[in-house]
C-alpha positions in Angstrom: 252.8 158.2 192.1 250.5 156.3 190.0 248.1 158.3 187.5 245.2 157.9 189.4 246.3 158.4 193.1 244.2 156.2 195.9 243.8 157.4 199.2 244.9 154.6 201.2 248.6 154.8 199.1 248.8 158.3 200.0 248.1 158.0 203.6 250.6 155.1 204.2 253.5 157.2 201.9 252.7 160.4 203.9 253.1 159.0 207.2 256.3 156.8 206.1 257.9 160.0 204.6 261.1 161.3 206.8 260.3 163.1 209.8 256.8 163.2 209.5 256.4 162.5 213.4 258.0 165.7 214.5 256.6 167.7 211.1 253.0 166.7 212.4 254.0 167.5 216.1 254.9 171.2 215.1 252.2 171.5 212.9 249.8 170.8 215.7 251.3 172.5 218.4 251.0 175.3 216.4 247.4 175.2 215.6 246.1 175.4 219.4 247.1 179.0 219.5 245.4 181.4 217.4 247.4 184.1 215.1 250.2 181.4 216.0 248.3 179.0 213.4 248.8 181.1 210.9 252.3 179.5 210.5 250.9 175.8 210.5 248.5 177.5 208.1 251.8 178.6 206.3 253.5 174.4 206.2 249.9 174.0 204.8 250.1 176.1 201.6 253.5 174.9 201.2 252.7 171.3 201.2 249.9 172.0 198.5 252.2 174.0 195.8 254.9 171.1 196.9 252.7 168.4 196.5 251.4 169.8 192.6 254.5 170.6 191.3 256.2 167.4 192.2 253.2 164.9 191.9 254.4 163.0 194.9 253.5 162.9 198.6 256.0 165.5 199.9 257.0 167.4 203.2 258.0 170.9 203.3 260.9 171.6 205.7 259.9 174.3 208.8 261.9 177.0 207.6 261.9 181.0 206.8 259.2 181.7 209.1 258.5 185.1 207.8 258.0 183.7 204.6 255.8 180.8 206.6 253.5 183.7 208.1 252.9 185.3 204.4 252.1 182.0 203.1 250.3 181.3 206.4 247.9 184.5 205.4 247.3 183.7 201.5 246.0 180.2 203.2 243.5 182.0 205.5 242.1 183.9 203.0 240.7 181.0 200.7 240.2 179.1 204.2 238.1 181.8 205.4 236.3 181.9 202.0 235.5 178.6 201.2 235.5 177.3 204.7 234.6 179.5 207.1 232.4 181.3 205.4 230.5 178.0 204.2 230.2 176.3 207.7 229.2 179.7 209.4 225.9 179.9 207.1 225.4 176.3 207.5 225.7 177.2 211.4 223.1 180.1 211.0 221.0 177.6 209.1 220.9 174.6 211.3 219.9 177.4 214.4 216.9 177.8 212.6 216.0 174.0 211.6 213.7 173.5 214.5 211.4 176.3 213.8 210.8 175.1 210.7 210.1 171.2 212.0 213.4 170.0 210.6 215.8 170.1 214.3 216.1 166.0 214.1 217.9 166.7 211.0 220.2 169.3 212.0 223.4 167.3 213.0 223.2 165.5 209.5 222.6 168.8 207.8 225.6 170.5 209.6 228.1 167.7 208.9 227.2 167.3 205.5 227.8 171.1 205.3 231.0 170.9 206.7 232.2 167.7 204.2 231.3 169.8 201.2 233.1 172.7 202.3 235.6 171.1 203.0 236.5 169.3 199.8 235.2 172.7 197.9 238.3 174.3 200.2 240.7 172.5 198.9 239.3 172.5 195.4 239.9 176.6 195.8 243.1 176.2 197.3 244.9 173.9 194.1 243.0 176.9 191.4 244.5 179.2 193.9 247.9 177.5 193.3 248.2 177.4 189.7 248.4 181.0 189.5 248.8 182.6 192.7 245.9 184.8 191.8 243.2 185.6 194.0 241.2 186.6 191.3 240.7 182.7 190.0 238.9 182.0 193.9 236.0 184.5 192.2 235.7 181.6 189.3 233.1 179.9 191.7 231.5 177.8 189.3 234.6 176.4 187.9 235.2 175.7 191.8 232.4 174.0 192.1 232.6 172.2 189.1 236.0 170.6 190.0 234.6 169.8 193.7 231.6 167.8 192.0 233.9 166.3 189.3 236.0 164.5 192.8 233.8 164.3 195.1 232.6 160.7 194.9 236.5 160.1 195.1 237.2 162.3 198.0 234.3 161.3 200.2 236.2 158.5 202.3 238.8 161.3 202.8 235.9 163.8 203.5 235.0 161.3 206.0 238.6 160.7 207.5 238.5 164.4 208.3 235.8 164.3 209.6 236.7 161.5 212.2 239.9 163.9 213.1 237.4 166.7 213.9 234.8 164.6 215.7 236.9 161.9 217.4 240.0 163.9 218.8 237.9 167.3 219.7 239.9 167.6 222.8 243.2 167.9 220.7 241.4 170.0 217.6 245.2 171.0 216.6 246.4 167.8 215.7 242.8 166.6 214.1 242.8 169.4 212.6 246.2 169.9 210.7 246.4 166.3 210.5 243.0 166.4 208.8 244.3 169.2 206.3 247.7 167.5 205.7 246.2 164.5 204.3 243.1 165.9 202.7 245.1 168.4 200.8 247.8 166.2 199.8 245.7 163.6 198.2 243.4 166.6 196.6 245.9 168.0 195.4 247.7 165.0 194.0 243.8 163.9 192.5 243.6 167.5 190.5 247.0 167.4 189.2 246.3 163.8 187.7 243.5 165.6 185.7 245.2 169.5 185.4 246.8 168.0 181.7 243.2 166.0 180.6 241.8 168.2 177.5 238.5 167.1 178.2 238.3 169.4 181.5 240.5 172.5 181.7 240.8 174.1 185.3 
């Protein structure tokens, strides 16, 4: 993969990667039923350490599901931290837009909300990974640091996710580890690019 990585290259190399097809179809399968996620959330957290240590697109094989369910849960807890959490004051927020005069701006508000904290996810998620440590998701501001460092490179991919969310609603499991599998594989492969550069230490 080239220093810088671009997002169309890593969305064409993912998708062209062996067994991808029936990879996603588990993956998304999986995500329809709740507590049953927590596996696809699992082949998520796998794909991210994968994906930084090798510096290439790369998919995880669906194996040792105990092991999958472990990872599954160290995946929920930055997901529900810099994810959930986010979205669900953004939500709370947005509710009470109209009684301040501001309800025609609501739907903007709430899917800019959801963009940012998205790409500040998966910013947690690769400082997560370089240490295993869940005290380096307290280091907010370095967080948010690295999110605004990337984030006019990882708005198209913001976007793209987006789209999954928006567009295929009816089928939220696929759009929605779909959306992950791409976001977090070019993320990750953007931070890694950068993890050596002396002029920004993560």
């Amino acid at each position: 993969m080239k220093e810088m990585p671009i997002f169309e290259e890593v969305f064409n190399r993912l998708i062209k990667l062996p067994g991808f097809g029936l990879k996603f179809l588990i993956g998304g399968l999986l995500s329809f039923v709740p507590i049953v996620n927590i596996f696809a959330f699992g082949y998520l957290y796998r794909l991210s350490r994968a994906v930084r240590k090798s510096g290439q697109p790369i998919l995880p094989a669906w194996n040792d599901w105990p092991g999958l369910f472990i990872d599954g849960m160290r995946f929920t807890v930055v997901w529900l931290v810099y994810w959930l959490l986010p979205i669900s004051l953004a939500s709370l927020i947005a509710l009470l837009m109209p009684f301040v005069y501001l309800g025609v701006l609501t739907s903007i508000f709430f899917l800019t909300s959801v963009l940012l904290s998205t790409v500040l996810f998966c910013s947690a998620l690769y400082r997560y990974n370089m240490r295993r440590n869940f005290k380096d998701l307290l280091d907010l501001l370095l967080i948010i640091k690295m999110t605004g460092m990337e984030m006019p490179r990882l708005i198209l991919p913001g976007f793209v996710f987006l789209g999954f969310l928006v567009l295929l609603q009816p089928f939220y499991g696929f759009s929605i580890f779909g959306g992950f599998l791409l976001l977090i594989t070019h993320t990750s492969l953007r931070y890694r690019s950068i993890e050596g550069n002396p002029s920004f230490s993560l």
